[in-house]
N, C-alpha and C positions, 0 to 999 in steps of 0.2 A: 487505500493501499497502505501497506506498510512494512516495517521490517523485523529481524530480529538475528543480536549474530552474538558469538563467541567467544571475545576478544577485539582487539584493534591494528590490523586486519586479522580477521580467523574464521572460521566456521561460523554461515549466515543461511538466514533464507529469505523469501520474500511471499506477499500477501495481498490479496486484492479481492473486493467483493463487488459485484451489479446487482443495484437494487432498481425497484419502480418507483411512483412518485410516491407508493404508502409506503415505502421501504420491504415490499417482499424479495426475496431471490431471487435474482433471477442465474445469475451464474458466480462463483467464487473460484480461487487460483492461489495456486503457490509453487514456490519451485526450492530447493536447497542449493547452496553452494560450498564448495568446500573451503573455498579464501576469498575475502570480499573486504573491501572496508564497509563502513553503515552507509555513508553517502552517496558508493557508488551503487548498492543493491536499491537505496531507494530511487535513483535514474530508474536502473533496469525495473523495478516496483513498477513503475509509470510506464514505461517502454510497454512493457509485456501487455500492461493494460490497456493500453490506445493500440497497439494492435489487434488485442483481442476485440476491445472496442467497435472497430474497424470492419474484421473480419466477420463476427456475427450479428455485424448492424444496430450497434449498442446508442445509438445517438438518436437526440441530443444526449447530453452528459453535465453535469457537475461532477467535477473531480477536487475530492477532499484527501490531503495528508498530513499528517501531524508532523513534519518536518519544514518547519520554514525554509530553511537553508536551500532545501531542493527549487521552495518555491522563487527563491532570489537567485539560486544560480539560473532558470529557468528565464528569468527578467535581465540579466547579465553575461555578460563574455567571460573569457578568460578564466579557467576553472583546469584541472587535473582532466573531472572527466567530461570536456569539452564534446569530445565527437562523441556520446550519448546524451548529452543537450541536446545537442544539434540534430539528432534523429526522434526524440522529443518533439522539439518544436516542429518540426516536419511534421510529426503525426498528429499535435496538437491542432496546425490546421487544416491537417485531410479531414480531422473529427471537426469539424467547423469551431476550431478556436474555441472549446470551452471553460466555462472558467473554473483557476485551479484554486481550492480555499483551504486555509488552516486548520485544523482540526485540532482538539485535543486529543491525544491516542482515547484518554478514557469515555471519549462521545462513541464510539464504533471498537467495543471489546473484543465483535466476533470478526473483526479485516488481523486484529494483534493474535489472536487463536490461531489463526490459519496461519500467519507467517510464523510464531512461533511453533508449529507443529510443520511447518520444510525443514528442522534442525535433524528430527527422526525421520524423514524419508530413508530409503536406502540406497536412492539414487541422486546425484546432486545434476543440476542442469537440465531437467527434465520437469515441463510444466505439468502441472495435474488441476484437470481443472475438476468444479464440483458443478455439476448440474442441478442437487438437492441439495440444503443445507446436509453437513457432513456429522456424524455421530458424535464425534468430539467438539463441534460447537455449536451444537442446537440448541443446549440451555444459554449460551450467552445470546446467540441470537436471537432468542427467544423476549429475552431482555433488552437487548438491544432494541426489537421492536416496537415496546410496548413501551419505552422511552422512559429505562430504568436509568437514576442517578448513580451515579458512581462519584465518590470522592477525589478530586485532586488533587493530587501527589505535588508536591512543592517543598522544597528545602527553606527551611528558616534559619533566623540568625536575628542579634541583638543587635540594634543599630545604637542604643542606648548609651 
């Protein structure tokens, strides 16, 4: 899962892929929003997904996100957006508790595709899911599968 938005808070959307254990397709999701901060689309990222989870009998599950922050508000209380934790964790263990791990965004190009194409929807709040990998990110997933390198993006600086 993952996000992408327009400002802080401003125009976002959110992004999610179901794979198998070779990593094919099996289902992908996104939705647009019109005002979001980032940390709370990526609650909703994770909500959306363990329901969808849920609903079309997606489990077991490894759930990967490139936000830590979600993953410690997830292990923690007291947070803003408290009552979507809290329905998180609820769904976390309908899906038999599985476990949630860090990701670099750049390991899974084609979950950042998809959430950054919820910005162009025309409808905000409205999930769309993809049954087929979608035209706009076939070549990444393409790569994605085949367990293409991507470089990591990192700020430097002289400690010298």
């Amino acid at each position: 899962m993952d996000v992408s938005y327009l400002g802080i808070p401003g125009r976002g959307d959110i992004g999610g892929i179901f794979r198998d254990s070779n990593r094919n397709w099996i289902l992908g999701f996104n939705m647009g929003f019109a005002y979001a901060t980032n940390i709370q689309m990526e609650a909703i990222s994770l909500l959306q997904g363990l329901k969808l989870a849920i609903q079309k009998k997606l489990t077991p599950l490894v759930i990967e996100t490139d936000c830590q922050e979600l993953i410690n508000l997830i292990n923690n209380d007291n947070c803003l957006y408290q009552n979507i934790i809290d329905d998180c964790r609820f769904l976390l263990s309908e899906a038999g508790t599985p476990p949630l791990k860090h990701a670099f965004r750049e390991a899974n190009g084609v979950v950042n595709t998809l959430a950054k194409n919820g910005c162009s929807l025309d409808s905000f709040a409205n999930l769309i899911l993809y049954y087929y990998p979608p035209v706009f990110a076939i070549s990444v997933f393409d790569r994605d599968v085949i367990g293409t390198a991507w470089p990591r993006q990192i700020s430097c600086c002289n400690d010298y």
